[in-house]
N, CA, C and O atoms as a DFTB+ gen file, in Angstrom:
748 C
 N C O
     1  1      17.358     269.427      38.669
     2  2      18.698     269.508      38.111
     3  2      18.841     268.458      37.013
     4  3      18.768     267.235      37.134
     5  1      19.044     269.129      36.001
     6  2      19.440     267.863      34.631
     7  2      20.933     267.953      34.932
     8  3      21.636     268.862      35.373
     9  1      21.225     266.453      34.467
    10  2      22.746     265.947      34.431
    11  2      22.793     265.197      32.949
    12  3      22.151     264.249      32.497
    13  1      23.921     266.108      32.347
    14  2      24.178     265.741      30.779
    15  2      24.545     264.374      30.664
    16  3      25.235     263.808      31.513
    17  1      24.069     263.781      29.553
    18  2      24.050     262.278      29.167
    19  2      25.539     261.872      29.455
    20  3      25.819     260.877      30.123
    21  1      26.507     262.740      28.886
    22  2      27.894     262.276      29.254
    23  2      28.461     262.418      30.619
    24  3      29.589     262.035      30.930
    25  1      27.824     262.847      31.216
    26  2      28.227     262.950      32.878
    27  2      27.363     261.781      33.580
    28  3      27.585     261.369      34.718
    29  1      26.357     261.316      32.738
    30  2      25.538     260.340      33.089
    31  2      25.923     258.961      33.119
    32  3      25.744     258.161      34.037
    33  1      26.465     258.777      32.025
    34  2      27.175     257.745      31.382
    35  2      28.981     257.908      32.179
    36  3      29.931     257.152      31.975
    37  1      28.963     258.506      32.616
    38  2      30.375     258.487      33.883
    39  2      29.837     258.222      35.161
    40  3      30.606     257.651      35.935
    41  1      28.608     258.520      35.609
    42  2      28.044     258.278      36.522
    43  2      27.622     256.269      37.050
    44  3      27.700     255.463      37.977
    45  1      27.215     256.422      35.738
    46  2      26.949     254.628      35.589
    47  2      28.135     253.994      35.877
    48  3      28.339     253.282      36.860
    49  1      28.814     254.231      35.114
    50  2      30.131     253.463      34.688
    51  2      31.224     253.562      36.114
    52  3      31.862     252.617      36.577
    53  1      31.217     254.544      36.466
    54  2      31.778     254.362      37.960
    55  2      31.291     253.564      39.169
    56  3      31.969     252.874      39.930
    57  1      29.761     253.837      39.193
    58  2      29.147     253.160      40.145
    59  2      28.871     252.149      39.923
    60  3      28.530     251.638      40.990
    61  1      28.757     251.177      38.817
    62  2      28.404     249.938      38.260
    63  2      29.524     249.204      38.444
    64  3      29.440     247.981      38.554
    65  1      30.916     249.963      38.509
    66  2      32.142     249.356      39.332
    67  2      31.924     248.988      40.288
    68  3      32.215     247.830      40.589
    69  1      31.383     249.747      41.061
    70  2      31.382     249.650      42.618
    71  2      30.174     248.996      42.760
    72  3      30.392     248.375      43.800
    73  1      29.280     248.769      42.495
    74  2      28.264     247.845      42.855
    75  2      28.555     246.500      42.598
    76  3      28.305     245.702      43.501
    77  1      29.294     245.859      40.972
    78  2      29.671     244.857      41.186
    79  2      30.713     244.245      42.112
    80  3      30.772     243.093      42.543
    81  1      31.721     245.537      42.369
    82  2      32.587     244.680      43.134
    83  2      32.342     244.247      44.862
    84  3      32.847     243.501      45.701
    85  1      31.316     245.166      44.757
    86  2      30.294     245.078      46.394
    87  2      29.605     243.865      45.889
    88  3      29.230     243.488      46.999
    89  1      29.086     242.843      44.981
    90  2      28.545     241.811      44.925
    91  2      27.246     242.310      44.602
    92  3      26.375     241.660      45.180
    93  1      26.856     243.124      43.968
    94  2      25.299     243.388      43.618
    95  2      25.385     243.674      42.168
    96  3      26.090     244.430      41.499
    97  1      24.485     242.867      41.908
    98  2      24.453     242.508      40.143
    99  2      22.794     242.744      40.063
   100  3      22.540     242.618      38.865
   101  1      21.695     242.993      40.695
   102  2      20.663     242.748      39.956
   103  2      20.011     244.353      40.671
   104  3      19.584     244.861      41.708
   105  1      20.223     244.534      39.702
   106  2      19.481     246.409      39.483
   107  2      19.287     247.111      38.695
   108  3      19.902     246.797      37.676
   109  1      18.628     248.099      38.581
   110  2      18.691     249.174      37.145
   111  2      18.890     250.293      37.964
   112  3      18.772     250.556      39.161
   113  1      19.285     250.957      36.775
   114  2      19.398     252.676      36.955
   115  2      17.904     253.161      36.574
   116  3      17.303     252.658      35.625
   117  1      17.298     254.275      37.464
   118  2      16.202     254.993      36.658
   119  2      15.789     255.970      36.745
   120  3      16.422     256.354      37.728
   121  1      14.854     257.181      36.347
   122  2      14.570     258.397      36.595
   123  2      14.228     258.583      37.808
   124  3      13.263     257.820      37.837
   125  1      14.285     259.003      38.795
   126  2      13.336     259.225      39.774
   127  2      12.500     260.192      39.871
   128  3      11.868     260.350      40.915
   129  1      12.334     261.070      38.731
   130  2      11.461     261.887      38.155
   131  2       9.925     260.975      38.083
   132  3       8.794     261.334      38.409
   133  1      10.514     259.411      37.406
   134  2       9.320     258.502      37.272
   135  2       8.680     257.670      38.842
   136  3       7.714     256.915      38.951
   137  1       9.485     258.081      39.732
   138  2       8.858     256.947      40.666
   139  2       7.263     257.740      41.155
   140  3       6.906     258.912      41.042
   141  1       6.660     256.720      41.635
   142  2       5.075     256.899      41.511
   143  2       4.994     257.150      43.293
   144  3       5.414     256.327      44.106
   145  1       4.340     258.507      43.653
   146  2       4.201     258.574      44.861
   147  2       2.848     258.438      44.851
   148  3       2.135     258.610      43.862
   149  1       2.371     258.030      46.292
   150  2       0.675     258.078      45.601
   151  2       0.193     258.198      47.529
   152  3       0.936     258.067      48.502
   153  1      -0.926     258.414      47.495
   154  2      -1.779     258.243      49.038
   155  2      -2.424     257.516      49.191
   156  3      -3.150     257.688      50.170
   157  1      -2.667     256.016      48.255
   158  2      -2.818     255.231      49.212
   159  2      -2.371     254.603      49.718
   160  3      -2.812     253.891      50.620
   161  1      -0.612     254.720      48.985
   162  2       0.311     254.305      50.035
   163  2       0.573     254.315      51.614
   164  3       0.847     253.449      52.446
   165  1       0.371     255.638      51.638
   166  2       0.236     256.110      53.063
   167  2      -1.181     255.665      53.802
   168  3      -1.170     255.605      55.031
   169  1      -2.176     255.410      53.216
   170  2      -3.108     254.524      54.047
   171  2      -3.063     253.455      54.185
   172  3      -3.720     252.790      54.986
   173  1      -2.042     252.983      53.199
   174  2      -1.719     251.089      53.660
   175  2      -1.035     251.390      54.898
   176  3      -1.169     250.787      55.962
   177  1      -0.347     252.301      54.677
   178  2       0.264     252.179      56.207
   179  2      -0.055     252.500      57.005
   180  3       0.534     252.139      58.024
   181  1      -1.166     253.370      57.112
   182  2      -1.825     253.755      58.283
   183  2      -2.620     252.540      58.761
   184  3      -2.630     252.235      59.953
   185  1      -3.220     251.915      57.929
   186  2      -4.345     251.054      57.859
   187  2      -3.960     249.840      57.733
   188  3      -4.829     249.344      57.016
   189  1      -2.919     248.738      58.068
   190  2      -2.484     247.421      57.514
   191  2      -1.450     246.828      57.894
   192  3      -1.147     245.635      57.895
   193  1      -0.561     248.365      58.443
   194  2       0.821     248.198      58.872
   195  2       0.857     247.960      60.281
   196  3       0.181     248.793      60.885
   197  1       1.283     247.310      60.846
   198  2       1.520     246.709      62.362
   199  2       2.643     247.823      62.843
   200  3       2.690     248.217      64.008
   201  1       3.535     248.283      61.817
   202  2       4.719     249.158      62.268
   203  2       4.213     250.703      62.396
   204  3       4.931     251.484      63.021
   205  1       3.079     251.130      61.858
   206  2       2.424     252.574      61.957
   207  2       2.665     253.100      62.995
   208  3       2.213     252.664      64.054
   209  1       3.372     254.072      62.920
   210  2       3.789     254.421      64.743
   211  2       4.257     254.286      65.779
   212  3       4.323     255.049      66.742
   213  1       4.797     252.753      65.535
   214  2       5.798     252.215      65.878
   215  2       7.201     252.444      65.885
   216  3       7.949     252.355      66.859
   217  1       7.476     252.726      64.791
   218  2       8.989     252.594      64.348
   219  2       9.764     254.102      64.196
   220  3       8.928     254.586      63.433
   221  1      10.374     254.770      64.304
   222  2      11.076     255.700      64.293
   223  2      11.718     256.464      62.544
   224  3      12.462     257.426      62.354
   225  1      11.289     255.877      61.918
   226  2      11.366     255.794      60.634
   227  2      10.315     255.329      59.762
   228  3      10.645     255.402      58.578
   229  1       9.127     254.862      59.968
   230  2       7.990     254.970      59.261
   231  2       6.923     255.774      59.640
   232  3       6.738     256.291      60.742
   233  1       6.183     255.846      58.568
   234  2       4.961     256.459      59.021
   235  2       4.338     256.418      60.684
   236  3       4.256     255.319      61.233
   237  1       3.890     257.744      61.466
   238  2       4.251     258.913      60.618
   239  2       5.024     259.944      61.004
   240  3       4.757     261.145      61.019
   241  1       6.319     259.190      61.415
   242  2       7.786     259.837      61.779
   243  2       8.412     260.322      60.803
   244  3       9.553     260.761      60.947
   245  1       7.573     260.332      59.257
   246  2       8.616     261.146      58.309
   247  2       7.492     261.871      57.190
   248  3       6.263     261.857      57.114
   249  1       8.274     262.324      56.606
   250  2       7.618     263.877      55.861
   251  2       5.707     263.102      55.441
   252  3       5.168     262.005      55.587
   253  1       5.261     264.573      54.846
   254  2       3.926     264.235      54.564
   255  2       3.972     263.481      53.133
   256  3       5.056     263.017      52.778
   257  1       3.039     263.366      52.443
   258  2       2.761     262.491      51.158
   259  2       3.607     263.371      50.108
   260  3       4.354     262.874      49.265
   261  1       3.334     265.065      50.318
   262  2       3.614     266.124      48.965
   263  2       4.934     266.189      49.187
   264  3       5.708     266.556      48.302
   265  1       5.370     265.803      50.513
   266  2       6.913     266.600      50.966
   267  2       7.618     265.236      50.228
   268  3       8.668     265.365      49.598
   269  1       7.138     264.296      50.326
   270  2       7.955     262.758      49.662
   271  2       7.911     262.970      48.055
   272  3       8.833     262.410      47.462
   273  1       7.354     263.401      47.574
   274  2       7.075     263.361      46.355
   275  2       7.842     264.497      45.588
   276  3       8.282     264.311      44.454
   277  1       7.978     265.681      46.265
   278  2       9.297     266.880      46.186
   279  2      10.349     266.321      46.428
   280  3      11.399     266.518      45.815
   281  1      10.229     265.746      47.124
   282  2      11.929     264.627      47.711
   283  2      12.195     264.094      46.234
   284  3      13.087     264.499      45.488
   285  1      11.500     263.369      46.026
   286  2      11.899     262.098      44.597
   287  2      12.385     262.871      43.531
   288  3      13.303     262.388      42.869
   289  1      11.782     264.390      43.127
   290  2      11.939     265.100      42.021
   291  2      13.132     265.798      42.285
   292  3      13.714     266.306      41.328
   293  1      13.654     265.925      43.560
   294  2      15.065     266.836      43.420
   295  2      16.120     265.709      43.123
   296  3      17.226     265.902      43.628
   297  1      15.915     264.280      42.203
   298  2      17.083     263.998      42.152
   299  2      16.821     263.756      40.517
   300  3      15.740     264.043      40.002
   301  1      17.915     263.205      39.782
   302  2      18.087     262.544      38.695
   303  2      18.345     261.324      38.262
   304  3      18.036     260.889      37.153
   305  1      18.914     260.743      39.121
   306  2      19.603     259.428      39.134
   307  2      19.088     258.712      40.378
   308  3      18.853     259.219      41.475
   309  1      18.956     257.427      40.000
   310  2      18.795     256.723      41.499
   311  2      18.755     255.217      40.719
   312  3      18.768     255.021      39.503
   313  1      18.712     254.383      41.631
   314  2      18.973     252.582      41.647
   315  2      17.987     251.820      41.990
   316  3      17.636     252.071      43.142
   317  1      17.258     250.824      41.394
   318  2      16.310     250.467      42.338
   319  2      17.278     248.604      42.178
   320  3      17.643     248.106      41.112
   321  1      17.403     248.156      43.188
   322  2      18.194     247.094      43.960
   323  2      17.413     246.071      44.112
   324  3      16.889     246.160      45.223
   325  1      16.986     244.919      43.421
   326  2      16.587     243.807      43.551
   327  2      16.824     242.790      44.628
   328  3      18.030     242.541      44.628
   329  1      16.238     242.140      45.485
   330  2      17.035     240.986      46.349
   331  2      15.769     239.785      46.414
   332  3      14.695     239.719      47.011
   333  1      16.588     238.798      45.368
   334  2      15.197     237.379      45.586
   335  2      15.463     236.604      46.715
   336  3      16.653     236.578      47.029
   337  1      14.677     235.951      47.430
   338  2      15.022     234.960      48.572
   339  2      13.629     234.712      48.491
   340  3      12.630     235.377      48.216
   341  1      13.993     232.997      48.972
   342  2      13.108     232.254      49.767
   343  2      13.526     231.298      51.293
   344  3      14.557     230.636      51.407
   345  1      12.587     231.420      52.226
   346  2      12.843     231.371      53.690
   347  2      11.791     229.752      53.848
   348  3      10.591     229.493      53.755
   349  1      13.026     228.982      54.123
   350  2      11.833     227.866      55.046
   351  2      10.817     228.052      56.355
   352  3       9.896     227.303      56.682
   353  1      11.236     229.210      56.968
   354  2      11.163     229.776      58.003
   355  2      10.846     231.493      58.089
   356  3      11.548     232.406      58.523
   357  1       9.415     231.491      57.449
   358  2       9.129     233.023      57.415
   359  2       9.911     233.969      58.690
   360  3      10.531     235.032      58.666
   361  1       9.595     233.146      59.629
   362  2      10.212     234.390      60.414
   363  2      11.786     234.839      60.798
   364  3      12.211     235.580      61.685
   365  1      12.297     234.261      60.010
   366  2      13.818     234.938      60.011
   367  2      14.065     235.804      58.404
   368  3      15.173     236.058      57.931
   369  1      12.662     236.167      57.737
   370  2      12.778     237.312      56.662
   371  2      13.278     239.033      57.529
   372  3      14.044     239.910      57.130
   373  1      12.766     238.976      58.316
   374  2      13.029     240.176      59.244
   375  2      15.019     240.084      59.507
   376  3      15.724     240.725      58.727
   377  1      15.493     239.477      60.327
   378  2      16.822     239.082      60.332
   379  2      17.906     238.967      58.473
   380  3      19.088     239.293      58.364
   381  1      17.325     238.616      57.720
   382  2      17.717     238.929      56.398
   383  2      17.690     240.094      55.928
   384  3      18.517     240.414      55.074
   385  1      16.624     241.088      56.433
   386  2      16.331     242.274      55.485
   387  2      17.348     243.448      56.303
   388  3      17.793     244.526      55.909
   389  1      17.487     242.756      57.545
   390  2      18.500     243.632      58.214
   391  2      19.853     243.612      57.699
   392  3      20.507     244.633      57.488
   393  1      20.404     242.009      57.428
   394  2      21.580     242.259      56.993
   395  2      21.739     242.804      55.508
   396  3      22.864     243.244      55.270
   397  1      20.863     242.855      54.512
   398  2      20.873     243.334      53.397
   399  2      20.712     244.578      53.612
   400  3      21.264     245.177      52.689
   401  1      19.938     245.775      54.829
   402  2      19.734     246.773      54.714
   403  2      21.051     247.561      54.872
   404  3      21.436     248.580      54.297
   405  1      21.674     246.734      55.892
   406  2      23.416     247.513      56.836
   407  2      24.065     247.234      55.789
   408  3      25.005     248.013      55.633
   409  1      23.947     246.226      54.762
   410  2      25.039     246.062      53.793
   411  2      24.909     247.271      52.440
   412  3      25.887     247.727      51.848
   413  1      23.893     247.523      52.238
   414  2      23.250     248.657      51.692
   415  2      23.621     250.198      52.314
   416  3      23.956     251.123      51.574
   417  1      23.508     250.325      53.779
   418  2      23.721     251.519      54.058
   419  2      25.497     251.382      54.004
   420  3      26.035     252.348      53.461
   421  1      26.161     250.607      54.361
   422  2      27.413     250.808      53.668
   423  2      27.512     251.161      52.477
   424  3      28.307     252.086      52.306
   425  1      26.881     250.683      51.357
   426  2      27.525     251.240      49.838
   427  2      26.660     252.477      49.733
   428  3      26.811     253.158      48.718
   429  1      25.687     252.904      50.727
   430  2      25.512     254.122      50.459
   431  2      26.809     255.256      50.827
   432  3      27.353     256.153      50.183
   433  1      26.928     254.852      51.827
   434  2      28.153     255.608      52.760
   435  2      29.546     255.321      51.359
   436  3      30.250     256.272      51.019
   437  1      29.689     254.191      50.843
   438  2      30.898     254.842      49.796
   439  2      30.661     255.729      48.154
   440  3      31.473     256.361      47.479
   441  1      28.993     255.388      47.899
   442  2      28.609     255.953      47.146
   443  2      28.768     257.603      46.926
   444  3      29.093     258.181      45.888
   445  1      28.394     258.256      48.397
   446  2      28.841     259.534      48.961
   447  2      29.944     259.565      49.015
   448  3      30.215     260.725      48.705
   449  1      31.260     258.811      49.301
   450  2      32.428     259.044      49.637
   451  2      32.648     259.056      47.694
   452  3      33.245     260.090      47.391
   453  1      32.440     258.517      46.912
   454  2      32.656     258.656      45.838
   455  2      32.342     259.786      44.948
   456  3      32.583     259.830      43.741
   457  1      31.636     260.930      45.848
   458  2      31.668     262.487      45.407
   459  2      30.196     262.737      44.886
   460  3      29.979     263.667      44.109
   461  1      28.946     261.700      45.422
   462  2      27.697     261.929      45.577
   463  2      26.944     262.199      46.978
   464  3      26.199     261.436      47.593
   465  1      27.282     263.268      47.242
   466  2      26.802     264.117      48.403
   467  2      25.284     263.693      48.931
   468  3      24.918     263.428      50.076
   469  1      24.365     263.732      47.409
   470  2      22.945     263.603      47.937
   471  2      22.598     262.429      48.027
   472  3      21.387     262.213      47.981
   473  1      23.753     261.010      48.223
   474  2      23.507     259.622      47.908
   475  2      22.208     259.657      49.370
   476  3      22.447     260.116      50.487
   477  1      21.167     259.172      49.015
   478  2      20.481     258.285      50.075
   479  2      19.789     257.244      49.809
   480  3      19.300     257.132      48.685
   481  1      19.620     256.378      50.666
   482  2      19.299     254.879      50.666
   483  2      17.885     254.531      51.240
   484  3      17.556     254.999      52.329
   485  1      17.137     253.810      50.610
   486  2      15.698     253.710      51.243
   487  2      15.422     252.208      51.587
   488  3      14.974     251.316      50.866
   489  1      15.605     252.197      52.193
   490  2      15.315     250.283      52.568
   491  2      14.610     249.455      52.425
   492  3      13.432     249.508      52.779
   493  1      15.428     247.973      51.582
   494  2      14.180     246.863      51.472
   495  2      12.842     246.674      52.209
   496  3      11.780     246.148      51.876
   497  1      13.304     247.340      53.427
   498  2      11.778     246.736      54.130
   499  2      11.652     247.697      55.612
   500  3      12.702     248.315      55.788
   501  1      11.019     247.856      56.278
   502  2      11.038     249.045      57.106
   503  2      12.502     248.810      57.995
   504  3      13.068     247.721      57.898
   505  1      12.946     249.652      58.668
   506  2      14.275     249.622      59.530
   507  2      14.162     248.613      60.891
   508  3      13.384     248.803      61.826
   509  1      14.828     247.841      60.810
   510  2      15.277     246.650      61.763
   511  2      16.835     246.681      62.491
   512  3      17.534     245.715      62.798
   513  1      17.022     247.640      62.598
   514  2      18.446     247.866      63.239
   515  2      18.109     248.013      64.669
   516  3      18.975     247.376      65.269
   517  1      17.284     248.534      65.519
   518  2      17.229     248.154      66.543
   519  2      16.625     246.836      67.096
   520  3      16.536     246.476      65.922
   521  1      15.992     245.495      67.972
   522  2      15.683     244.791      68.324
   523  2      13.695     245.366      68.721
   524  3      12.602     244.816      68.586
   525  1      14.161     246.681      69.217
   526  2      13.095     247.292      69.985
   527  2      13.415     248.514      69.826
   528  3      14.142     249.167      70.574
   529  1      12.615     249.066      68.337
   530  2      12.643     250.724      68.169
   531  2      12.023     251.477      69.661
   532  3      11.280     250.908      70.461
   533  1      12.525     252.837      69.778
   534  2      12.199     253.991      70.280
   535  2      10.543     253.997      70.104
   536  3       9.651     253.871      70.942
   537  1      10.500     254.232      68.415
   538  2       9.233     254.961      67.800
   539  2       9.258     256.024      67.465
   540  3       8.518     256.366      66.543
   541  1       9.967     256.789      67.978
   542  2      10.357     258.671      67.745
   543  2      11.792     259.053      67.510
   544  3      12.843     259.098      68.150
   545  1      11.317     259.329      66.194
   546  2      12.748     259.932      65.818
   547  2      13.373     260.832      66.573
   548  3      14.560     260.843      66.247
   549  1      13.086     261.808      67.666
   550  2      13.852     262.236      68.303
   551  2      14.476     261.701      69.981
   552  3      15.062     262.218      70.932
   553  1      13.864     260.221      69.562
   554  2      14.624     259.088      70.680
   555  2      15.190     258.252      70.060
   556  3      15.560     257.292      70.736
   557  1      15.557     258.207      68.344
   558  2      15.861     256.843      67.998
   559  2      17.972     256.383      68.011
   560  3      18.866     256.860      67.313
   561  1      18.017     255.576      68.847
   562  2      18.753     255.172      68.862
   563  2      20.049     255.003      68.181
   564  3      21.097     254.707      68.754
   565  1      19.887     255.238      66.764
   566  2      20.630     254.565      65.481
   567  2      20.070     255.963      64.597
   568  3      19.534     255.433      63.624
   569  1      19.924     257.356      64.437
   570  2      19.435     258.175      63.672
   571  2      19.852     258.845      62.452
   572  3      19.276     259.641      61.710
   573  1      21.423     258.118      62.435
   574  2      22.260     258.332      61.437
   575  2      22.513     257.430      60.104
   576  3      23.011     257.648      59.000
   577  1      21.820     256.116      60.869
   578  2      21.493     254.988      60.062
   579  2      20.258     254.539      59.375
   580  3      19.940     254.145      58.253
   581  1      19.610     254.797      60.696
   582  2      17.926     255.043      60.097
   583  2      17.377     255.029      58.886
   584  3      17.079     256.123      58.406
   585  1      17.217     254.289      58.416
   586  2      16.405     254.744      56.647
   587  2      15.010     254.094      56.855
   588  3      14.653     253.121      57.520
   589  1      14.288     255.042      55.990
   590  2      12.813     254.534      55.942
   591  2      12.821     253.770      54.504
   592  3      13.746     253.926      53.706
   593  1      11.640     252.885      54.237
   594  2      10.961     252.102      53.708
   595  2      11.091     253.028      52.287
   596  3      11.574     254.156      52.385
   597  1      10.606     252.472      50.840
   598  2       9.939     253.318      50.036
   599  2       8.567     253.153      50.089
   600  3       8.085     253.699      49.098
   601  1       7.910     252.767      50.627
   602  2       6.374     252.767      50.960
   603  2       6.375     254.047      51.937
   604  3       5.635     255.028      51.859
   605  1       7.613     253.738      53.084
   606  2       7.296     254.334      53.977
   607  2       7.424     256.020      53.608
   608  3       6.791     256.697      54.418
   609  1       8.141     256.843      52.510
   610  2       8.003     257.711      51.825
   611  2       6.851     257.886      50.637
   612  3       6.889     258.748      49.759
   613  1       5.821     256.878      50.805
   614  2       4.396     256.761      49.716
   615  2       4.839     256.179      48.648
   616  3       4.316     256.496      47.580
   617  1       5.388     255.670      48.657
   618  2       6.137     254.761      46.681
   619  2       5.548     253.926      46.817
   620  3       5.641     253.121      47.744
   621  1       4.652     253.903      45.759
   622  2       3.666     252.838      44.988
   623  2       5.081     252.061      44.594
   624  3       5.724     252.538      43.659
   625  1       5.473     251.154      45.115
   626  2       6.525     250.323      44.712
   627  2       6.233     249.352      43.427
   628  3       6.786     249.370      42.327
   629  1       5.241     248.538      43.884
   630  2       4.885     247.644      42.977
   631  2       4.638     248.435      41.336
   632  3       4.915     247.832      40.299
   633  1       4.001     250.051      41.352
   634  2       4.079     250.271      39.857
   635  2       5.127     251.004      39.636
   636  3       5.428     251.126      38.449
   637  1       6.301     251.953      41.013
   638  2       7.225     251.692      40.163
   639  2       7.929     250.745      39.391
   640  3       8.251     250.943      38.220
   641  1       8.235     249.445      40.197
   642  2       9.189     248.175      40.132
   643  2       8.793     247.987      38.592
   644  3       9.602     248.058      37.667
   645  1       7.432     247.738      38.461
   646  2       6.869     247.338      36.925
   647  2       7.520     248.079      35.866
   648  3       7.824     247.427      34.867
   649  1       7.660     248.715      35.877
   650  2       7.594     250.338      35.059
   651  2       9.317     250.635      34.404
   652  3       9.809     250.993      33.333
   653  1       9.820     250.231      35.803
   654  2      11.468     249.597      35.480
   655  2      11.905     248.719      34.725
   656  3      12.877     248.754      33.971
   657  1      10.756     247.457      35.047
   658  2      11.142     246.102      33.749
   659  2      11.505     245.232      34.846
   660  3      12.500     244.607      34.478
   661  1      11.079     244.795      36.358
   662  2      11.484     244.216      36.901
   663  2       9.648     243.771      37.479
   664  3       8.552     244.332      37.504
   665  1      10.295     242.309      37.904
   666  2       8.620     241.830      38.197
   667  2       8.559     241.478      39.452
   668  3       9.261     240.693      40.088
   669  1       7.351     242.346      39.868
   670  2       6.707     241.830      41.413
   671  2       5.603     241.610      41.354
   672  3       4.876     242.182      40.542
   673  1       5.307     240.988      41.945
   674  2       3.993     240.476      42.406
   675  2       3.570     240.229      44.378
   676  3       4.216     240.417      45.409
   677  1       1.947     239.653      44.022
   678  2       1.710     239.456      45.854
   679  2       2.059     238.683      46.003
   680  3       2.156     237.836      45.115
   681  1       2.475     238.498      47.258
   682  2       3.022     237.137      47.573
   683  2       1.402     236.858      48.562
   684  3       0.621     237.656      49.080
   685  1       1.426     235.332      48.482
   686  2      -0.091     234.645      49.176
   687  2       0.722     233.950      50.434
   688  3       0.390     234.155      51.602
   689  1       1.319     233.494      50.230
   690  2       2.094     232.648      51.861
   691  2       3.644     233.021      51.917
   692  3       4.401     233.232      50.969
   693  1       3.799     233.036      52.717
   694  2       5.605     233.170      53.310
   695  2       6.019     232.065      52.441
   696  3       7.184     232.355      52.169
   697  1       5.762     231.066      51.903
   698  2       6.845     230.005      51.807
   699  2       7.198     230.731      49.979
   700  3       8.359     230.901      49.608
   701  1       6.380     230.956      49.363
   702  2       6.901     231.898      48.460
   703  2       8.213     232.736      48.322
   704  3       8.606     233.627      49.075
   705  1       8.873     232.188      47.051
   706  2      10.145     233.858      46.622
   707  2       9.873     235.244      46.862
   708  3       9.424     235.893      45.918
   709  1      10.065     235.800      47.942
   710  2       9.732     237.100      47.976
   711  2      11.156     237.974      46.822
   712  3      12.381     237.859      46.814
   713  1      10.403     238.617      46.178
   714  2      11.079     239.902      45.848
   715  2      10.914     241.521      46.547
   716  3      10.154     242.469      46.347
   717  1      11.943     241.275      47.364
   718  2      12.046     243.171      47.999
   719  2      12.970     243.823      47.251
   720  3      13.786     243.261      46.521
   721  1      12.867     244.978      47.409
   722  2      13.623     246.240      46.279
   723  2      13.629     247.099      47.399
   724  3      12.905     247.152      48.393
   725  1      14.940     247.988      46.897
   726  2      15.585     248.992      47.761
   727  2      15.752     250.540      46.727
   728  3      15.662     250.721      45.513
   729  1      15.902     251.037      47.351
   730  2      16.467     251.877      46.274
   731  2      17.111     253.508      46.942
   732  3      16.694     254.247      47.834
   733  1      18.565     253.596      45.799
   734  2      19.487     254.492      45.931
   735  2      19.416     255.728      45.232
   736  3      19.997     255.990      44.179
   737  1      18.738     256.396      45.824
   738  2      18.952     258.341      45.599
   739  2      20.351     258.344      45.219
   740  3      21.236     257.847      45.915
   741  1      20.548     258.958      44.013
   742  2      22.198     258.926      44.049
   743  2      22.278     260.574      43.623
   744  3      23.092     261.045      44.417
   745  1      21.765     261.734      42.666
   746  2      22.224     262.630      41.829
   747  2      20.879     263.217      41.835
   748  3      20.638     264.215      41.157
């Protein structure tokens, strides 16, 4: 579905309301025609991820590699959501990514209320809303909230993120600025 530049440019301009006044200033708008699905995404996660099968929302509780990649192309519009932090204490990054994720699935929920039906939200970092996932989406607890990863849908994140004009890199130790990115299906 193409959406004309001037419906585009109403599109921005409404939601760029609402994102600043939600307190989120560091994002772009971008094709999601361009985001990069790829398979070896899906073998990092098969292969690296501690959460593989675990979680009720990652791999491989959600679509295949081709079905993610049909996903990305039925939209036009989408957000990719910046969040910098650094943690004295690696292990309360998990407890952060939660409250940034629920604060996220709220402005998804008004994004939709704002007359974008296909708004969906993909989360900084795999789903942490329960303490102790299920593992199976048809036991998970929270299934309305649930969002998977963009890895966890195969997004070469790191060459989308690039590609946007926003910079990531590896991180070598926890005590490092992590940069995680989210990103909003909107149109």
């Amino acid at each position: 579905m193409t959406i004309p530049d001037t419906t585009k440019t109403e599109i921005y301009e409404k939601l760029d309301l609402l994102f600043k006044k939600k307190g989120y200033q560091d994002y772009k708008w971008i094709d999601p025609k361009k985001i990069i699905v790829s398979q070896w995404v899906r073998m990092k996660c098969m292969f690296g991820c501690s959460g593989y099968g675990r979680l009720a929302s990652c791999p491989p509780n959600v679509p295949s590699v081709t079905e993610c990649e049909k996903f990305f192309k039925e939209y036009s519009l989408a957000v990719i959501f910046r969040f910098a932090k650094k943690l004295d204490d690696p292990d309360k990054r998990h407890g952060w990514s939660k409250t940034v994720n629920m604060k996220l699935f709220k402005l998804e929920r008004e994004v939709f209320l704002a007359g974008h039906e296909r708004a969906f939200l993909l989360f900084m970092d795999s789903c942490s809303i329960c303490d102790d996932c299920t593992g199976d989406r048809d036991t998970c607890r929270e299934p309305k909230i649930s969002r998977p990863s963009p890895e966890g849908l195969a997004m070469d994140v790191y060459s989308t993120v690039r590609q946007s004009g926003f910079s990531i890199e590896v991180r070598t130790d926890y005590t490092q600025e992590m940069n995680r990115y989210a990103f909003l299906m909107v149109q």
